[in-house]
C-alpha positions in Angstrom: -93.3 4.4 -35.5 -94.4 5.2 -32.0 -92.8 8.4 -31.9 -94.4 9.4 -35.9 -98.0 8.6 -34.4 -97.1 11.1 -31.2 -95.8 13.6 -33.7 -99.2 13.4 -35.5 -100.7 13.6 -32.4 -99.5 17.2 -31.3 -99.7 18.4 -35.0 -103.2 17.8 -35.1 -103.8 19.2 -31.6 -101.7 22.1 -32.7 -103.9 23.0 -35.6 -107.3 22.5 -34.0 -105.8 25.4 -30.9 -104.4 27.4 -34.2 -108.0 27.0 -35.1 -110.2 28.0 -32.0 -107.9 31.1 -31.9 -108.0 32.3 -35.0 -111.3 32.4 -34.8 -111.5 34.0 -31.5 -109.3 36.4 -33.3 -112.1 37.2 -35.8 -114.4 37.3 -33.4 -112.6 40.3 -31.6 -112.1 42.1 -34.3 -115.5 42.0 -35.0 -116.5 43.1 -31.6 -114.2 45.8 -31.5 -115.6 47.3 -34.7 -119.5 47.1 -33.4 -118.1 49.1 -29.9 -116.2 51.8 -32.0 -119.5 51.8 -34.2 -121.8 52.3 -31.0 -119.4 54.8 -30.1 -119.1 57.1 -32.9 -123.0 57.1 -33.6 -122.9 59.0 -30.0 -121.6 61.8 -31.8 -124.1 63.7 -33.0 -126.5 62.9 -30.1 -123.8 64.5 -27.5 -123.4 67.6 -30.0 -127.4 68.0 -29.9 -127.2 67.6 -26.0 -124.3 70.4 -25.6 -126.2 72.4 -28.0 -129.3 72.1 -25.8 -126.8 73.0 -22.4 -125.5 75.9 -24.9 -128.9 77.3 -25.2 -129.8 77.6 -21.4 -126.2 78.4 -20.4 -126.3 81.6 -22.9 -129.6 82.7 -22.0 -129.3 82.1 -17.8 -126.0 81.5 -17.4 -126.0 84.4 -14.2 -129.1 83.5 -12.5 -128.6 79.3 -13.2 -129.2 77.6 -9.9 -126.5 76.9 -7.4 -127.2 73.1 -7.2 -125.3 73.4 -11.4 -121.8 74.6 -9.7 -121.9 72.1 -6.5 -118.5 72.1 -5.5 -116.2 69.4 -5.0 -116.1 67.8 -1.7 -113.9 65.7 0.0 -116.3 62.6 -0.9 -115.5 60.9 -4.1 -117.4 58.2 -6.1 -115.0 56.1 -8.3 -116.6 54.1 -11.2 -114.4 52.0 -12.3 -114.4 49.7 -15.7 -112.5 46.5 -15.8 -112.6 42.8 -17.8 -115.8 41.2 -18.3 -114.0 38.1 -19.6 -110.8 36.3 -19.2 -108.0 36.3 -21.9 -107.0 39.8 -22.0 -103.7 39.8 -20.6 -102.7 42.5 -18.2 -106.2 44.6 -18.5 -107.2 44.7 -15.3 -104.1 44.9 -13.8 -103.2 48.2 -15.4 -106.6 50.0 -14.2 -105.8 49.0 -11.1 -102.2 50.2 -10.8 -103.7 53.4 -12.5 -106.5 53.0 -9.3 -103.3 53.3 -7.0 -101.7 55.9 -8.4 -104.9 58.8 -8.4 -106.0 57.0 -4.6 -102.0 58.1 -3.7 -102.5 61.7 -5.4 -105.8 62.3 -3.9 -105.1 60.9 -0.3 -106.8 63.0 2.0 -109.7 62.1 -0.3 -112.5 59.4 1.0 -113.6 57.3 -2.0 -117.0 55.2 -2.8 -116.4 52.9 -5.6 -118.5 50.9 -7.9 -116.7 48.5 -10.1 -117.6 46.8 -13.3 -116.0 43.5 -13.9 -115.5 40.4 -11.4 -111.8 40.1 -11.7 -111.0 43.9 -11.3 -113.3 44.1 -8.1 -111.8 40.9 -6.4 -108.2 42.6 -7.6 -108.8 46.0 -6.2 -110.5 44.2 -2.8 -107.4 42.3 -2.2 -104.9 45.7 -2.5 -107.4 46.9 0.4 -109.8 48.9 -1.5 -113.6 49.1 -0.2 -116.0 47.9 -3.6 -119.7 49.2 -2.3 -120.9 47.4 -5.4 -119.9 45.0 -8.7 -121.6 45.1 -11.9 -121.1 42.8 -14.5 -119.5 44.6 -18.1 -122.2 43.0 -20.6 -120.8 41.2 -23.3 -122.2 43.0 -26.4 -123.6 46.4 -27.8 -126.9 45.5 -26.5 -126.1 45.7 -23.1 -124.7 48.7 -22.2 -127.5 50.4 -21.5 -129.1 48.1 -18.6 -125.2 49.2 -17.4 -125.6 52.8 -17.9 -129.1 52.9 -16.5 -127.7 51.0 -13.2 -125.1 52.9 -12.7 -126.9 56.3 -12.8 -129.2 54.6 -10.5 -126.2 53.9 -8.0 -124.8 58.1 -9.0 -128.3 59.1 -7.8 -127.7 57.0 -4.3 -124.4 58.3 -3.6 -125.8 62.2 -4.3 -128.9 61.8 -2.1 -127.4 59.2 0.8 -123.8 60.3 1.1 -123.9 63.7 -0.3 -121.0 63.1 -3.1 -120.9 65.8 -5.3 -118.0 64.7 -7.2 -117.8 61.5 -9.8 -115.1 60.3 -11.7 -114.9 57.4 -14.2 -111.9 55.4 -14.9 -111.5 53.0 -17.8 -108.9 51.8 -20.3 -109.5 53.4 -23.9 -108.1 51.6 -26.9 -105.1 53.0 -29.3 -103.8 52.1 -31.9 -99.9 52.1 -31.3 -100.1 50.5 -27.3 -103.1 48.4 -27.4 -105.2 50.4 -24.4 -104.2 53.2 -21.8 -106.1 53.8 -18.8 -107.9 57.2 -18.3 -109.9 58.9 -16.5 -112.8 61.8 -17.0 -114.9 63.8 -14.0 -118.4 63.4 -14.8 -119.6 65.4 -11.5 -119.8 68.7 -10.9 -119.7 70.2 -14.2 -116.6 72.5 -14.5 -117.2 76.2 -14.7 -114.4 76.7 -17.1 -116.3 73.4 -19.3 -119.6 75.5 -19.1 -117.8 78.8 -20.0 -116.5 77.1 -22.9 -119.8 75.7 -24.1 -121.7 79.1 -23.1 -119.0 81.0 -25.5 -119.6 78.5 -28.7 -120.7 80.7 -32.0 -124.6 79.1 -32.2 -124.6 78.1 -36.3 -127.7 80.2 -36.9 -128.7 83.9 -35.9 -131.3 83.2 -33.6 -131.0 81.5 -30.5 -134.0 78.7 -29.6 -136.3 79.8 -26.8 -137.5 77.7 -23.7 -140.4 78.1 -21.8 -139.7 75.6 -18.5 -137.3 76.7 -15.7 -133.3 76.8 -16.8 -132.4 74.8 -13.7 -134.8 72.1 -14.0 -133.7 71.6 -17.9 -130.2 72.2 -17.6 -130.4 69.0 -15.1 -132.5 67.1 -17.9 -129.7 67.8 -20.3 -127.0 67.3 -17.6 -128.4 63.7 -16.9 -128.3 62.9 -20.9 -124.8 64.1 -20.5 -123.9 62.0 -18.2 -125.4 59.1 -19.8 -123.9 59.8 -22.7 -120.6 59.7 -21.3 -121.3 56.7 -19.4 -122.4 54.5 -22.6 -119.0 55.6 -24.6 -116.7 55.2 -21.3 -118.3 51.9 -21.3 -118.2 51.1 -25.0 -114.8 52.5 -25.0 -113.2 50.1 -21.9 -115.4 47.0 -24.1 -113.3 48.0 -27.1 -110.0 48.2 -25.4 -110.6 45.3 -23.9 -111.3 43.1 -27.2 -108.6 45.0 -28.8 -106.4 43.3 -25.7 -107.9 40.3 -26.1 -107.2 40.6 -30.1 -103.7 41.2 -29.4 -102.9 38.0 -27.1 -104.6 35.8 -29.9 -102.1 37.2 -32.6 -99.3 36.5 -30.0 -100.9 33.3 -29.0 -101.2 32.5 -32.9 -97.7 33.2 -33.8 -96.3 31.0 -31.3 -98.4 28.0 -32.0 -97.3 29.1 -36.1 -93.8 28.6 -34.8 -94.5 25.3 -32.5 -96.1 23.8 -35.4 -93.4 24.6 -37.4 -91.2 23.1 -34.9 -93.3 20.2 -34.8 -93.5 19.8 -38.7 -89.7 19.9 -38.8 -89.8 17.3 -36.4 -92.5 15.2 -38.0 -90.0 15.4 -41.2 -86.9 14.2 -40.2 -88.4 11.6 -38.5 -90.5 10.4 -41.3 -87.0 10.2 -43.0 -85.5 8.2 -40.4 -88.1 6.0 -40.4 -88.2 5.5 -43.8 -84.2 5.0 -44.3 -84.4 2.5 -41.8 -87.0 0.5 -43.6 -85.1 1.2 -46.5 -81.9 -0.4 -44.9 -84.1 -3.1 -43.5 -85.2 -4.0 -46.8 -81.4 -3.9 -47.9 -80.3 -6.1 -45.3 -82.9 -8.7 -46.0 -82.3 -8.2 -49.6 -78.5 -8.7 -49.3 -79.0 -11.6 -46.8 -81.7 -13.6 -49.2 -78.6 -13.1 -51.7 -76.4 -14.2 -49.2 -78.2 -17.7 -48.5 -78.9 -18.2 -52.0 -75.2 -18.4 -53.1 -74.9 -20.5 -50.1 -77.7 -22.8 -51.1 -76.0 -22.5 -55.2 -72.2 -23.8 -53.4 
């Protein structure tokens, strides 16, 4: 009897854990669908903004300041996008092998990084990387701005205090077949041959939309929309990826407690049925001994 009530015990413990994660499942899978959401209504903003680059680049593209085609220097900044919560498996630790393997291409380079995500800077620190600053990831839609907006902020102290020319953004980005795969895109300096291509786009009217303010000064507008832009879906992008991780280890986390409690109901059964035979032959044995005395009492 003892070892039915422990039985009961895990089976009910087992189904309230089956419980909280299925529900933390749902909960991902929502998540994940409002950051591919946020990401795809970026679509049509970043069209309008290479259309705007499109305009100056086609008009100026000869006389466009120097300060557009700063070349790369030797100084990096590294923004780096990790975990903002636990229970994702091995997120983190695949940027930061990913981290390793561009630090090993690029040696001769000298790197600034900013990291988002407690666990990835404390992981990074300990391999004997230098973190000038943590940022928290947020934990919803709404927060990716105040995230954008900072780390422009921190972009903009690099350029001016330590001259770095040259920005790179590094993130896992979710698929479909492997879960996530870490990436990276160069935000700063915009690439000639990237500007070439934009400059060369058929416009979809016949006549091209006329500015009056100086092509430098807007192209850096529309540069800084660029890179905020590309910010907010790097950011929604390593947010999605990381759910989608997260969404993974709570189907693998579901089917094994399926199969414990399966175990456990197996379990529970057969010793129910021992139980229950051996009250059964209990009975039988009283029975047959109450016989027993009566014929005894009968002689």
């Amino acid at each position: 009897m003892q070892r039915l009530e422990q039985l009961q015990r895990k089976l009910k413990n087992a189904e309230d854990l089956r419980s909280v994660v299925h529900t933390m499942k749902i909960m991902s899978a929502v998540e994940i669908y409002q950051f591919e959401e946020a990401v795809e209504s970026l679509r049509d903003y970043f069209d309008t903004i290479e259309m705007g680059m499109q305009v100056v680049l086609k008009k100026v593209f000869e006389e466009t300041p120097a300060p557009l085609f700063s070349t790369e220097t030797e100084k990096e900044g590294w923004l780096i996008l990790g975990s903002g919560q636990g229970l994702c498996g091995s997120f983190d630790k695949v940027i930061a092998d990913f981290i390793h393997q561009k630090k090993t291409e690029g040696a001769n380079s000298r790197v600034q990084i900013y990291t988002c995500g407690e666990r990835l800077g404390d992981l990074l620190m300990k391999d004997g990387f230098t973190i000038d600053k943590k940022f928290e990831m947020p934990g919803s839609v709404s927060g990716i701005i105040g995230l954008v907006l900072e780390l422009i902020s921190g972009i903009e102290h690099w350029q001016m205090e330590l001259n770095i020319q040259t920005v790179r953004v590094f993130h896992n980005q979710p698929t479909q077949k492997r879960g996530f795969v870490p990436i990276f895109q160069n935000l700063l300096p915009p690439k000639t041959a990237w500007m070439n291509r934009i400059k060369e786009k058929k416009w979809p009217t016949n006549k091209l939309p006329q500015f009056k303010i100086d092509s430098g000064v807007l192209f850096q507008k529309l540069l800084r929309q660029y890179l905020f832009v590309s910010l907010y879906r790097a950011v929604a992008e390593s947010l999605a990826a990381e759910y989608s991780s997260r969404l993974l280890a709570m189907q693998r986390a579901e089917q094994k407690i399926d199969e414990r409690l399966e175990q456990l109901k197996q379990s529970y059964s057969t010793e129910r049925q021992s139980a229950i035979t051996e009250e059964l032959l209990d009975i039988i044995a009283g029975f047959e001994a109450i016989q027993s005395r009566e014929k005894e009492i009968m002689e």
